[in-house]
Backbone as a chain_set.jsonl record, in Angstrom:
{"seq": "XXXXXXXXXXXXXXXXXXXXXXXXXXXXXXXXXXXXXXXXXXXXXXXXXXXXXXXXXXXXXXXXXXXXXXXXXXXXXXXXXXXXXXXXX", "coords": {"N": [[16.705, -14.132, -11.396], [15.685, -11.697, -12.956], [12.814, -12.403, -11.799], [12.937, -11.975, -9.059], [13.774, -9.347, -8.709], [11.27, -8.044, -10.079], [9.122, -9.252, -8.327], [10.537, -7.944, -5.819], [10.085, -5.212, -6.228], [7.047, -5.288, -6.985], [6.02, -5.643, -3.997], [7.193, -3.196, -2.533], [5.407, -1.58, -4.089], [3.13, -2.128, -3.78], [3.455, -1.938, -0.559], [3.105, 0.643, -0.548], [0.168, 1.616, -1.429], [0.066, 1.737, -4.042], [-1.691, 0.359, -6.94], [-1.282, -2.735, -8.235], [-0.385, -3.513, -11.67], [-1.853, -4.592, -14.555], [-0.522, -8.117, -16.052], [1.74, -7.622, -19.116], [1.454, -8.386, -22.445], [3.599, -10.654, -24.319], [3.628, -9.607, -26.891], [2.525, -7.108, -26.869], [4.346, -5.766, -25.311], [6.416, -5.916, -27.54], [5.05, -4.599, -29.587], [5.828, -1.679, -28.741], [7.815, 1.153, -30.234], [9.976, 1.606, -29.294], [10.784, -1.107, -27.793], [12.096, -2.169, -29.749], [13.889, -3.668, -30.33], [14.759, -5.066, -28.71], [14.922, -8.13, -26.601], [12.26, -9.602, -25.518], [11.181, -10.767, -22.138], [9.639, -13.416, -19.925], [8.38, -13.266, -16.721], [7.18, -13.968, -14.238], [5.3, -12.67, -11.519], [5.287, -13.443, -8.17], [3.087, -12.864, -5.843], [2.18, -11.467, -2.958], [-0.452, -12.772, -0.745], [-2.806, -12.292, 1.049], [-3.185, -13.731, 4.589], [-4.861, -16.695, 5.556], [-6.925, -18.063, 7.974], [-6.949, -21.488, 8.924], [-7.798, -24.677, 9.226], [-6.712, -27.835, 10.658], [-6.186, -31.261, 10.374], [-4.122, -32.875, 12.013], [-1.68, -36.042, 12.449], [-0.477, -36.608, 15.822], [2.159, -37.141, 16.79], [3.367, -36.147, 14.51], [2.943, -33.363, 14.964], [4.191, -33.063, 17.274], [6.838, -33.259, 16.662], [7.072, -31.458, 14.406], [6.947, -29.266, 16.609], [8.871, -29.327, 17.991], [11.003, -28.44, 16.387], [10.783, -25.578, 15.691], [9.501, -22.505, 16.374], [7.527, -21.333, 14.773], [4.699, -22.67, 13.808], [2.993, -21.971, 11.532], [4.359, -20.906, 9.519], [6.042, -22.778, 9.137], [4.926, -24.786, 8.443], [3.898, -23.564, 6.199], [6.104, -22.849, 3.932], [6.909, -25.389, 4.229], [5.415, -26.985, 2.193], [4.974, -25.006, 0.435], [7.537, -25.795, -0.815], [7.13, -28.058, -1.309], [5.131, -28.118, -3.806], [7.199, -26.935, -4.974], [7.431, -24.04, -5.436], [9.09, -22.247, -4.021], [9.655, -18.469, -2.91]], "CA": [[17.125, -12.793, -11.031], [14.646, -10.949, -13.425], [11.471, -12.778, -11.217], [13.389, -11.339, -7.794], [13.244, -7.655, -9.044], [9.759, -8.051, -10.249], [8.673, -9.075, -7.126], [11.033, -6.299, -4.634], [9.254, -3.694, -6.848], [5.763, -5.17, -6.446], [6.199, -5.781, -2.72], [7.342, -2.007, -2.337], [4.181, -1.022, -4.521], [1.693, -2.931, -2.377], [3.398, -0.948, 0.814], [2.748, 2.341, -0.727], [-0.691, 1.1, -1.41], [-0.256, 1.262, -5.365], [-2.299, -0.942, -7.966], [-0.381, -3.568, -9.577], [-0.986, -3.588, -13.341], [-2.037, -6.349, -15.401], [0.187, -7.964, -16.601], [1.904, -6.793, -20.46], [1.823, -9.377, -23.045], [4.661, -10.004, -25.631], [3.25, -9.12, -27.967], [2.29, -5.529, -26.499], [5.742, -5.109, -25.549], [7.063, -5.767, -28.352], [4.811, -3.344, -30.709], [6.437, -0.26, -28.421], [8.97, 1.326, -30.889], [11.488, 1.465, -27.964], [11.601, -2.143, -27.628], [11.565, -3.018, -30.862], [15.588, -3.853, -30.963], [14.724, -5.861, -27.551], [14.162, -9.509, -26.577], [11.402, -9.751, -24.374], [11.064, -12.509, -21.752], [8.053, -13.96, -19.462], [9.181, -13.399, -15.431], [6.567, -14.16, -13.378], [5.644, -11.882, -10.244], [5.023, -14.248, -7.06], [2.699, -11.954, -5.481], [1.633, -12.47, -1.732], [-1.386, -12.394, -0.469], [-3.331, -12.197, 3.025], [-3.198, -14.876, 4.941], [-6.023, -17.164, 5.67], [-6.687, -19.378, 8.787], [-6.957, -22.756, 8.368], [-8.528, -25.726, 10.727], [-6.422, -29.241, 9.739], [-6.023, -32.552, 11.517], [-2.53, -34.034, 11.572], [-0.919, -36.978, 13.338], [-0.082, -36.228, 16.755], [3.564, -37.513, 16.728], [4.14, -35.36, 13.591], [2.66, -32.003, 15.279], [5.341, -32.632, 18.372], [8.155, -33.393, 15.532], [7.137, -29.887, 14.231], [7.1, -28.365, 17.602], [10.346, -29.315, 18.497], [12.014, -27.708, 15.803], [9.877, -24.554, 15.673], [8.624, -21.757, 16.984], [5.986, -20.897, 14.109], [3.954, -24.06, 12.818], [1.994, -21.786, 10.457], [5.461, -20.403, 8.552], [7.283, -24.109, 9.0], [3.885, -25.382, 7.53], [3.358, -22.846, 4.194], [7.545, -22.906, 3.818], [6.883, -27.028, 3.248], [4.06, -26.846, 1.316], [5.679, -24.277, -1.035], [8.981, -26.607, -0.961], [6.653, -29.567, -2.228], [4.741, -27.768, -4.572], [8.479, -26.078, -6.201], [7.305, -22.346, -5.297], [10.026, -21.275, -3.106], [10.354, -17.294, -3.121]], "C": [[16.055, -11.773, -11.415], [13.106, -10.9, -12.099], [11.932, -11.813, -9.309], [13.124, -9.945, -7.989], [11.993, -7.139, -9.129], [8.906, -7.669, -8.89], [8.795, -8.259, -5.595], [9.999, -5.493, -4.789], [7.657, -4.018, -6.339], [5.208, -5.138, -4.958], [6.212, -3.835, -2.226], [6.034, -1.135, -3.145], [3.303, -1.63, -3.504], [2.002, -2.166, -0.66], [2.836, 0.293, 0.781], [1.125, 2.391, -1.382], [-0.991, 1.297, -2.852], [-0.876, 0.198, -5.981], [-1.102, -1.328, -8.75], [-0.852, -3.575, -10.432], [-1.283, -4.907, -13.647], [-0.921, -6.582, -15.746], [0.407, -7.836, -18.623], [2.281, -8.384, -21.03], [3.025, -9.113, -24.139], [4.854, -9.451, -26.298], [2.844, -7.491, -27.837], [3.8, -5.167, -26.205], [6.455, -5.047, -26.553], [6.677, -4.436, -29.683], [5.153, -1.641, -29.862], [7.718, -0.155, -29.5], [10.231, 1.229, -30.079], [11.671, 0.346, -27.361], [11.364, -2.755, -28.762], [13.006, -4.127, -31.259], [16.089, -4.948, -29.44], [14.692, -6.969, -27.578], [13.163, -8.84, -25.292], [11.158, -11.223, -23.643], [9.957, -12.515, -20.803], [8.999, -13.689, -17.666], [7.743, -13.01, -14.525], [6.65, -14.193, -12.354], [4.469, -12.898, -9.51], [3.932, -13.268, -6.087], [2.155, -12.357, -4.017], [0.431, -11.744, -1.015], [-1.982, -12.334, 1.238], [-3.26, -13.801, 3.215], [-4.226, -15.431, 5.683], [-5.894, -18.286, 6.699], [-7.537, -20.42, 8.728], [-6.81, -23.94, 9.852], [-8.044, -27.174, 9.968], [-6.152, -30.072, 10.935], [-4.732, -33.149, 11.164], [-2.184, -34.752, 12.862], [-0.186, -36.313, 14.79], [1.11, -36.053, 16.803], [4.603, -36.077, 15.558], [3.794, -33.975, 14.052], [4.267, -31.872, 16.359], [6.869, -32.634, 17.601], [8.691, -31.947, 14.871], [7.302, -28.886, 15.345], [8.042, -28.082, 18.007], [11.321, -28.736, 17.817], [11.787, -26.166, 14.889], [9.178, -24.125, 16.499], [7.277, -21.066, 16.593], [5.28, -22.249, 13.693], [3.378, -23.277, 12.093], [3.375, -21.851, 9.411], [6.173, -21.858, 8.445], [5.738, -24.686, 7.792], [3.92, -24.848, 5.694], [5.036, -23.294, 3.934], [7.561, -24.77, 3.261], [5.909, -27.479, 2.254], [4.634, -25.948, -0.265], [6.846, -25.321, -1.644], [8.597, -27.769, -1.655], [6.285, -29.514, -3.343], [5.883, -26.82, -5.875], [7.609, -24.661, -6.331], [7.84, -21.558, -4.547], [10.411, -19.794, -3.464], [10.785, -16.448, -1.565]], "O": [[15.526, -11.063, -10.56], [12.548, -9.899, -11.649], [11.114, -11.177, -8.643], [12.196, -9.421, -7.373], [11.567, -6.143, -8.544], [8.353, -6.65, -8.476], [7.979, -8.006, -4.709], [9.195, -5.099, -3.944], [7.068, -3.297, -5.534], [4.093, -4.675, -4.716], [5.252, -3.337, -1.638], [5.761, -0.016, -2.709], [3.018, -1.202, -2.385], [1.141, -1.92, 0.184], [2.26, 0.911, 1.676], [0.914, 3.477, -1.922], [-2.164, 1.103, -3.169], [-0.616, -0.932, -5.569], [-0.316, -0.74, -9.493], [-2.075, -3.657, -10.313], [-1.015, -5.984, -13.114], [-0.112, -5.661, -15.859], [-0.57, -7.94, -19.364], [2.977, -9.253, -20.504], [3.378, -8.056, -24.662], [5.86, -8.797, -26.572], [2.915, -6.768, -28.831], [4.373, -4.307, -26.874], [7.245, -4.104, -26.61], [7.414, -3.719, -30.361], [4.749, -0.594, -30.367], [8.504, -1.09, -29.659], [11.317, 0.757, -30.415], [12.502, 0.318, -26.453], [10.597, -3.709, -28.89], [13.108, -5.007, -32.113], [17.195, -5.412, -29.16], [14.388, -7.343, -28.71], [13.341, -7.933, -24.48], [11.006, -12.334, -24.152], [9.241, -11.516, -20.863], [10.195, -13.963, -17.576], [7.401, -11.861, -14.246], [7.383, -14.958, -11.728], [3.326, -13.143, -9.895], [4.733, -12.892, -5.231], [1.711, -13.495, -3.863], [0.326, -10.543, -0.766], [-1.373, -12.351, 2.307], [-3.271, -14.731, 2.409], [-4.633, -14.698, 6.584], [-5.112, -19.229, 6.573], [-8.741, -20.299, 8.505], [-6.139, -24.002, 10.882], [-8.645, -27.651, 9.005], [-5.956, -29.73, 12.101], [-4.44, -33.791, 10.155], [-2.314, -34.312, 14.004], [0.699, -35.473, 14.628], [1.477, -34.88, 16.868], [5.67, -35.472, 15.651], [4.475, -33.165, 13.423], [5.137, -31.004, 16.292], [7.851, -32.03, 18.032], [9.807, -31.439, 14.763], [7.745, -27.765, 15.097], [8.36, -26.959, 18.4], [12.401, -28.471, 18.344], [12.352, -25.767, 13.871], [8.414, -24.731, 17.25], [6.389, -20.541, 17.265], [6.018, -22.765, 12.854], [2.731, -24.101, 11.447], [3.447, -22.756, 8.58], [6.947, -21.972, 7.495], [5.779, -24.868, 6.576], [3.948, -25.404, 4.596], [5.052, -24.494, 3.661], [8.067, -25.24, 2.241], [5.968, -28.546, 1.643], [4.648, -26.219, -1.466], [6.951, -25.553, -2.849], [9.326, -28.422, -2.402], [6.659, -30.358, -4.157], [5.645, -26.327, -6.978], [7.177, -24.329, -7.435], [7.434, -20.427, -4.28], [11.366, -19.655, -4.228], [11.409, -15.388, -1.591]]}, "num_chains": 1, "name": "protein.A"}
């Protein structure tokens, strides 16, 4: 839930063509007096970047497998790729 917010907000900064910050370590958050009575936790922002084209060779059979149940092969492609690698956002 935390990592979803993160990322709305940075998404809506990157439209309005704001700099994302570094990110704040624990240890810096924690020496603010105003979170001193806090937990602090780690929520890592997914951030997305441009997209880059890409020249690959795949099995014939498996391109028409993808065709047939799609209208994007780039988005069915990154979407399984993220799904393998456990980075679904």
């Amino acid at each position: 839930m935390g990592g979803e917010a993160l990322n709305g907000h940075v998404e809506v900064m990157m439209e309005y063509g704001e700099k994302i910050p570094q990110p704040s370590s624990l240890e810096g958050v924690m020496r603010d007096e105003n979170n001193r009575t806090g937990v602090a936790i780690l929520v890592e922002a997914k951030v997305k970047t441009a997209p880059v084209r890409v020249n690959i060779t795949i099995d014939k059979d498996l391109l028409h497998q993808i065709d047939a149940i799609t209208h994007n092969r780039s988005a069915f492609l990154a979407e399984a790729a993220r799904k393998a690698l456990g980075q679904l956002y």
